[in-house]
C-alpha positions in Angstrom: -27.6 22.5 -36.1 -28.6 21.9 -39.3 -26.2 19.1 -39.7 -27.3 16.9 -36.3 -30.8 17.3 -38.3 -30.2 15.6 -41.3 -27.3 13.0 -39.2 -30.6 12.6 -37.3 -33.1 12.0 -40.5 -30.3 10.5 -42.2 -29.8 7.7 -39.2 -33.8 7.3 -38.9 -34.1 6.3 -42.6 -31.2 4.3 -42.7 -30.5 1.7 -39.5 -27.0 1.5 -38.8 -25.4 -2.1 -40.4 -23.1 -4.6 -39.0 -22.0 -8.2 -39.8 -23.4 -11.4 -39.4 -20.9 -13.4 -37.6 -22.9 -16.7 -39.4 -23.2 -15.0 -43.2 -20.6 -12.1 -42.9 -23.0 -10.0 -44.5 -23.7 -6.8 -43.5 -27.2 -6.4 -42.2 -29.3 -3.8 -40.6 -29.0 -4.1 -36.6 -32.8 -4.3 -37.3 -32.3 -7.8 -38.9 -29.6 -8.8 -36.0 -31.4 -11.1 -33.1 -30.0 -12.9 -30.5 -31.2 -16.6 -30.6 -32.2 -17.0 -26.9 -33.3 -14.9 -24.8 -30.5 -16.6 -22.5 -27.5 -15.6 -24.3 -26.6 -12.6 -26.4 -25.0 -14.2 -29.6 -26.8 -12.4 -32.5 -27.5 -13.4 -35.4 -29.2 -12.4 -38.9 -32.8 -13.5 -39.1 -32.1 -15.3 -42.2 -29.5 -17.0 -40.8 -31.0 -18.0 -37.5 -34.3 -19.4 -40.2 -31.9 -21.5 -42.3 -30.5 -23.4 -38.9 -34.0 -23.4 -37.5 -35.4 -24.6 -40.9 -32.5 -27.4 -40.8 -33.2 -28.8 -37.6 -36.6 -29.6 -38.3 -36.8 -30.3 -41.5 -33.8 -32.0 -41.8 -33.4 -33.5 -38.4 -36.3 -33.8 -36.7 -35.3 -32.1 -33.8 -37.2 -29.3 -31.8 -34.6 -29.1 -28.7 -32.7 -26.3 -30.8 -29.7 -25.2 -29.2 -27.8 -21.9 -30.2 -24.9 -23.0 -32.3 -22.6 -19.6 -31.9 -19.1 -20.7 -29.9 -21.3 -24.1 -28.5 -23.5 -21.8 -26.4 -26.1 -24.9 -26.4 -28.4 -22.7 -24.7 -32.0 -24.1 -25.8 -34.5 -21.8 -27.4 -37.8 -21.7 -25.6 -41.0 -21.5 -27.5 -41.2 -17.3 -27.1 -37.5 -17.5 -28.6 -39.1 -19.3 -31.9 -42.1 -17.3 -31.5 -39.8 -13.9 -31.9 -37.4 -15.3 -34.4 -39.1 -18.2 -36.7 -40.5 -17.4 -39.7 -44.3 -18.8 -39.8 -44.3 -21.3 -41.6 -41.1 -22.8 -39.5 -43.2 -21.6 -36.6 -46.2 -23.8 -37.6 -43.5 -26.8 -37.7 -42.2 -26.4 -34.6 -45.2 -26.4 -33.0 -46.4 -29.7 -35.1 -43.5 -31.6 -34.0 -43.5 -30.2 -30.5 -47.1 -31.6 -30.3 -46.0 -35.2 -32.0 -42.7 -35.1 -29.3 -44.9 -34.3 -26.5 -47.7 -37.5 -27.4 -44.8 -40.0 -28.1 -44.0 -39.4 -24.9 -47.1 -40.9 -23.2 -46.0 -45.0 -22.3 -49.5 -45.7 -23.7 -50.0 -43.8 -26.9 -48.2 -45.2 -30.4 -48.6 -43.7 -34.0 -50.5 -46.2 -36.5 -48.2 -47.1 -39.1 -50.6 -46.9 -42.3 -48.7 -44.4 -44.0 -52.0 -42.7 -45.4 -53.2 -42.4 -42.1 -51.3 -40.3 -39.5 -53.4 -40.9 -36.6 -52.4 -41.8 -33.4 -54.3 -43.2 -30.3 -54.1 -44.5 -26.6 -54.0 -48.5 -25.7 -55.0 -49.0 -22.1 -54.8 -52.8 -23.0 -51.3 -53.4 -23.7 -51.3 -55.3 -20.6 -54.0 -57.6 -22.0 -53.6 -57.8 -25.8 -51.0 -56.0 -28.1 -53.2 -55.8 -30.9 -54.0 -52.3 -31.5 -56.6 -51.3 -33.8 -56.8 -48.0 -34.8 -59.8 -46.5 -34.8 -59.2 -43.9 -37.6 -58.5 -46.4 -40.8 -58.8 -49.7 -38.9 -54.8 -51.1 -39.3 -54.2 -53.4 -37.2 -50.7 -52.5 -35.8 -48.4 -54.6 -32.8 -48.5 -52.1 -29.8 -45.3 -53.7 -27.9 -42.7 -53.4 -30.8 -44.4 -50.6 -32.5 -44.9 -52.1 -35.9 -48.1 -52.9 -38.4 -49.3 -56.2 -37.0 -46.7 -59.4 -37.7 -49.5 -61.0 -39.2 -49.1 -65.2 -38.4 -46.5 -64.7 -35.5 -47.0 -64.2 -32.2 -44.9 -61.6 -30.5 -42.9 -63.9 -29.3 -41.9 -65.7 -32.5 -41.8 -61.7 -33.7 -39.2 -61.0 -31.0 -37.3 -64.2 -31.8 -37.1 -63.9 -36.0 -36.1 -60.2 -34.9 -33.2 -61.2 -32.8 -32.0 -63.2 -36.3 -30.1 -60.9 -38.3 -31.9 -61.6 -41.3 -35.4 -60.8 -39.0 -33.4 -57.6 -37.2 -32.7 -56.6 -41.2 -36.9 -56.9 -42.1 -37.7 -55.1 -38.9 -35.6 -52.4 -39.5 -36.8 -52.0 -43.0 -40.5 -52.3 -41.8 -39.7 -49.8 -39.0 -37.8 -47.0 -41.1 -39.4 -47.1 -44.6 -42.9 -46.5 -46.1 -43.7 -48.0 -49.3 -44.4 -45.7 -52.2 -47.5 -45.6 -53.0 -47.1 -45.7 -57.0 -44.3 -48.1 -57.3 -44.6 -50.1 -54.3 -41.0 -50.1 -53.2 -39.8 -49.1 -50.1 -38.2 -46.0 -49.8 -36.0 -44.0 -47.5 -37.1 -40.6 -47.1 -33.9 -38.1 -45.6 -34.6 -34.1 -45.8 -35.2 -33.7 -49.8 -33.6 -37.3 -50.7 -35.6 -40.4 -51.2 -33.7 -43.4 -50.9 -35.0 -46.8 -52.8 -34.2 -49.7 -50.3 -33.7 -53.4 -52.7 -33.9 -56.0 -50.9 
């Protein structure tokens, strides 16, 4: 009798441990959590908040599937509610919110880096020009660009459709200017890329 009680005490105090399939570390079953709530492949917490943390940070993305034997099942917002750490939890909710607005056909981001602000153009049909009414860029709302100040956007379209135009636009589209230098750079996770031209 005496025994079962301290195999019982013993057990309470110390969770049983098993392997992370991810890590192969052993863990408390405590720490082990299944990424869905769709499928049963568990995981360690840390594990599960390194993948999480690289898929947002990294990539962008907040469709995150489970990765264990291609599973692909998609975790739900309760899923990153239960398993994200707050901070990651605060992320995924940020660019939830930014993937859900850039969905809307009318809305579009302003593109002054210092001003993150976003708005509705119920005049696209009528005039591209979209002011924004946070800083007051002006910004092109049909190819989603700072104004192409002197062109229409058809002249835009057509230097675009040039490779040496298709070569500005990309730059223009996928790089911010630093602020210090003045040199556009190419930001991907922690590395910043300078773009010569």
């Amino acid at each position: 009798m005496q025994n079962l009680l301290r195999k019982s005490v013993y057990s309470q105090f110390n969770p049983p441990y098993q392997q992370c399939n991810i890590c192969c570390e052993e863990v408390s079953t405590h720490d082990l959590m299944s990424i869905t709530t769709k499928c049963n492949h568990k995981i360690c917490r840390a594990c599960i908040n390194r993948y999480i943390n690289k898929q947002l940070n990294e990539k962008g993305n907040v469709k995150i599937e489970c990765f264990v034997n291609r599973c692909n099942f998609l975790m739900g917002y309760e899923d990153m509610k239960r398993v994200a750490s707050k901070d990651l939890f605060e992320r995924y909710e940020y660019l939830s919110f930014r993937e859900a607005i850039r969905q809307m056909p009318d809305f579009r981001w302003c593109h002054n880096q210092k001003c993150g602000s976003g708005q509705e153009h119920l005049e696209r049909e009528i005039s591209p020009i979209m002011i924004c009414i946070a800083c007051g860029k002006i910004n092109c709302f049909t190819h989603d660009v700072i104004w192409h100040a002197g062109r229409t956007c058809t002249e835009y379209e057509v230097e675009k459709n040039t490779i040496d135009g298709a070569t500005r636009a990309a730059i223009e589209r996928d790089t911010k200017t630093c602020p210090r230098c003045g040199i556009r750079i190419y930001k991907y996770g922690e590395k910043v890329f300078l773009i010569l031209r």
